[in-house]
Structure formats: structure tokens, C-alpha cells
C-alpha positions in Angstrom: 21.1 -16.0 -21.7 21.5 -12.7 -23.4 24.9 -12.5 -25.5 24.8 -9.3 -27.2 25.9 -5.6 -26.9 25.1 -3.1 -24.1 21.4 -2.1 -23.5 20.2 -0.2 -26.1 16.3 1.2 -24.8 13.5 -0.1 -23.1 9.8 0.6 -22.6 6.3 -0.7 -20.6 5.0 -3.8 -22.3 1.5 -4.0 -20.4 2.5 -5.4 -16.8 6.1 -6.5 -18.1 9.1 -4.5 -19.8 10.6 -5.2 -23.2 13.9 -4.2 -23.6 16.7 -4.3 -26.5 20.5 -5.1 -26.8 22.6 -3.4 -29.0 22.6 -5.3 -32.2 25.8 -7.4 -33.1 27.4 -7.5 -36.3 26.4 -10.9 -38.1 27.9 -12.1 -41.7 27.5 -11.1 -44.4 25.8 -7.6 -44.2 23.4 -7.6 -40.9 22.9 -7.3 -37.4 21.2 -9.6 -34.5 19.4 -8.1 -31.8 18.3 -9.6 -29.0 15.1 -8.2 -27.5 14.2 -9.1 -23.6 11.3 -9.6 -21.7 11.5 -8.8 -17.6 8.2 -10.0 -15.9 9.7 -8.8 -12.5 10.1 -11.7 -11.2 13.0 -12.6 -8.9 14.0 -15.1 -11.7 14.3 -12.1 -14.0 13.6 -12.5 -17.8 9.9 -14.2 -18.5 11.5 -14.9 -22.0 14.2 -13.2 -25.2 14.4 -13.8 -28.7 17.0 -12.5 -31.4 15.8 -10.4 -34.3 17.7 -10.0 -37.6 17.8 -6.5 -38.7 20.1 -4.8 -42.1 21.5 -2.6 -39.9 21.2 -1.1 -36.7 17.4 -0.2 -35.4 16.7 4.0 -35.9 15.5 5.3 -33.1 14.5 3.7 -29.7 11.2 1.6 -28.8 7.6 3.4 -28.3 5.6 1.7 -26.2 2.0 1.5 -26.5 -0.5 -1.1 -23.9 1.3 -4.6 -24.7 2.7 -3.4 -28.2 5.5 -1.5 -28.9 6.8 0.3 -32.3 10.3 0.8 -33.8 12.1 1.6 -37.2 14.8 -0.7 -38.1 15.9 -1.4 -41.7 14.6 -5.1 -42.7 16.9 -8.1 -43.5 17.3 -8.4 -46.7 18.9 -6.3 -49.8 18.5 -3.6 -50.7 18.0 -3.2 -46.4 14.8 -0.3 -46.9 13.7 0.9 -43.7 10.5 -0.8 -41.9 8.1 0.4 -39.3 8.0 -2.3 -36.9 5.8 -3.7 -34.0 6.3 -6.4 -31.1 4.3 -8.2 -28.8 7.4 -9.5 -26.7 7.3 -12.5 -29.2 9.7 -13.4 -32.0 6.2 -14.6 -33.9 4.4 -11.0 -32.8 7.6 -9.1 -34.0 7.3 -8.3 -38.0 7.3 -4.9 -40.0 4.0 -3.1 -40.4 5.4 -0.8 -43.0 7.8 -1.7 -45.3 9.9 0.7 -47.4 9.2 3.6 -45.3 12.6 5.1 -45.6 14.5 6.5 -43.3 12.0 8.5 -40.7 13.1 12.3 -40.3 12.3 13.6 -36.7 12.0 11.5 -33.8 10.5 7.7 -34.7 9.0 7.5 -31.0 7.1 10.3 -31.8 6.2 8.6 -34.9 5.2 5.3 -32.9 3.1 7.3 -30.4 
């Protein structure tokens, strides 16, 4: 079950598509998002997992075969912006780049 905010963006995962919730507010100073994974099956998800973020992700996902990029500030203090990539896994989903500040421009085009 996916118990977070309205759909936030979506791209092509290979032969499936990821999407994102809006993150949620979560004590003390973070935010939760819940990523999904549609296979297109009549069942509907093939799996979802929650991500802990500092703040809100910056900029929607790019995807790229059966990865996909994002920026999104990391978890902990002092919260520095990270370059991110995801399988569709909570274990494939970790920052590339850490400290990257915030991106200027477009962070798709950045992914791409």
C-alpha cells in the first residue's frame, strides 16, 4: 500500500515504470518518500519502498535503461544535496554524488 502524498513524477524503468509520491513530513527535520514500481500487470505494483530524504527531492526523475537519476538533499545534517540513482530497489537506491549542492538549471538534464 502506498500512504504518501500525491504523485510527484515518473519515468521508463527498462520494461516497468518507477514512479514517486510526494514526500511526507517525518520528525524531526525530514521527509519519506515512497517510490513505486508498476510492472503492468493487472495486479498493479511489482513492488515500493520508502526513501528518507532532508527535504523534498529537486527536480523530477531522469530515466536512463533500468536506472534512473535524481537530486534530493541526503538524510542527515547539515541535509547537502546528493545526486542520486535507483534501480527500483531500496538496496539499488543511494547517492552517487554527495555534496553537490543545489543543481542550477534543470537536474533531468543533468541526469540525461
Amino acid at each position: 500500500m502506498l500512504a504518501a502524498g500525491p504523485f510527484l513524477d515518473g519515468t521508463p524503468l527498462g520494461s516497468r515504470f518507477l514512479f514517486l509520491r510526494d514526500p511526507i513530513p517525518t520528525p524531526p527535520n525530514d521527509f519519506a518518500a515512497v517510490f513505486g514500481l508498476a510492472d503492468g500487470s493487472p495486479q498493479g505494483l511489482a513492488g515500493s519502498f520508502t526513501v528518507r530524504f532532508g527535504n523534498r527531492p529537486d527536480g523530477p526523475l531522469a530515466g536512463s535503461g533500468n536506472e534512473a537519476f535524481f537530486v534530493a538533499p541526503l538524510p542527515d545534517p547539515p541535509f547537502p544535496f546528493g545526486f542520486w540513482r535507483t534501480d527500483g530497489t531500496a538496496t539499488g537506491t543511494f547517492p552517487l554524488l554527495t555534496g553537490v549542492g543545489p543543481l542550477g538549471g534543470n537536474p533531468p538534464e543533468v541526469a540525461a
